[in-house]
C-alpha positions, -999 to +999 in steps of 0.1 A: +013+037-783-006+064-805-038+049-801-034+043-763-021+082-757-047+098-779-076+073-759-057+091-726-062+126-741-102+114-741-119+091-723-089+065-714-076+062-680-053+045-661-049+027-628-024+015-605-027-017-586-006-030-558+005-065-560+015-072-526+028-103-510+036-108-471+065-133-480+087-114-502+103-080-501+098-071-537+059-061-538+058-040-565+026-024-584+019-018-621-010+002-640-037-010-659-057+012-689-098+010-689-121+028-709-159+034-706-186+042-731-221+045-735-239+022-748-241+042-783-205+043-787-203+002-783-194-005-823-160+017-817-154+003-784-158-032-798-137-021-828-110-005-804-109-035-778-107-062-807-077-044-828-058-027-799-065-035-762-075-074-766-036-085-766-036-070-732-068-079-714-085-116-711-122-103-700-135-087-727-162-054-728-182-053-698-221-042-697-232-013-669-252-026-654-248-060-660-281-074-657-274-109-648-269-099-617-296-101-591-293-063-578-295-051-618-321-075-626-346-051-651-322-024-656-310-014-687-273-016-696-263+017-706-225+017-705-196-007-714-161-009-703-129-030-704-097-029-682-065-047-694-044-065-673-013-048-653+016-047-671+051-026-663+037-011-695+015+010-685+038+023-658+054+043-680+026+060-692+006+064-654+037+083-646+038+107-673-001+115-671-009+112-633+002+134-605-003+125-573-020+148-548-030+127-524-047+109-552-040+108-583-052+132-607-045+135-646-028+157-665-019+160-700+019+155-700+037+192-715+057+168-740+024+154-753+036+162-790+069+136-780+045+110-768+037+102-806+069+091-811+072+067-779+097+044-789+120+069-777+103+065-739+111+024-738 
């Protein structure tokens, strides 16, 4: 959880995703963390993906723009990214850093000092 609030304080974010279903009454929605890079920074995003974020995501770092498709065929790749999956994890987090203003915007939480100790959050 130390890793994952200090990536918020930089270049970390989070997103929430509905999960909605016609057929039951329970839709519910949980957040996901992503990060993006530039292409310089790709040995510490590997290095960050591989010993933190990989438990939680099944795709892997991402190239921008990813050339093996047709409309980026030529370019250059000059970012990567990942996303993990949504977990009820995250939620906890999204609502401590987010406010919503008809969107959301983020904010570093006034208690960011507590959110080193997290265990006391779960």
């Amino acid at each position: 959880m130390q890793i994952i609030t200090g990536n918020l304080l930089g270049d970390g974010y989070l997103l929430l995703n509905y999960k909605i279903n016609p057929l039951k009454s329970n839709n519910f929605r949980n957040a996901k963390f992503g990060m993006t890079q530039d292409i310089y920074s790709l040995d510490y995003l590997q290095n960050l993906y591989d010993s933190v974020y990989k438990q939680f995501s099944s795709s892997g770092l991402n190239p921008y723009p990813n050339t093996f498709l047709p409309q980026h065929k030529g370019k250059t790749v000059t970012h990567y990214s990942f996303k993990t999956k949504s977990l009820p994890l995250f939620n906890c987090l999204h609502n401590m850093w987010y406010e919503n203003k008809n969107k959301y915007i983020k904010i570093v939480p006034l208690n960011i000092s507590e959110m080193f100790c997290f265990q006391k959050y779960l």
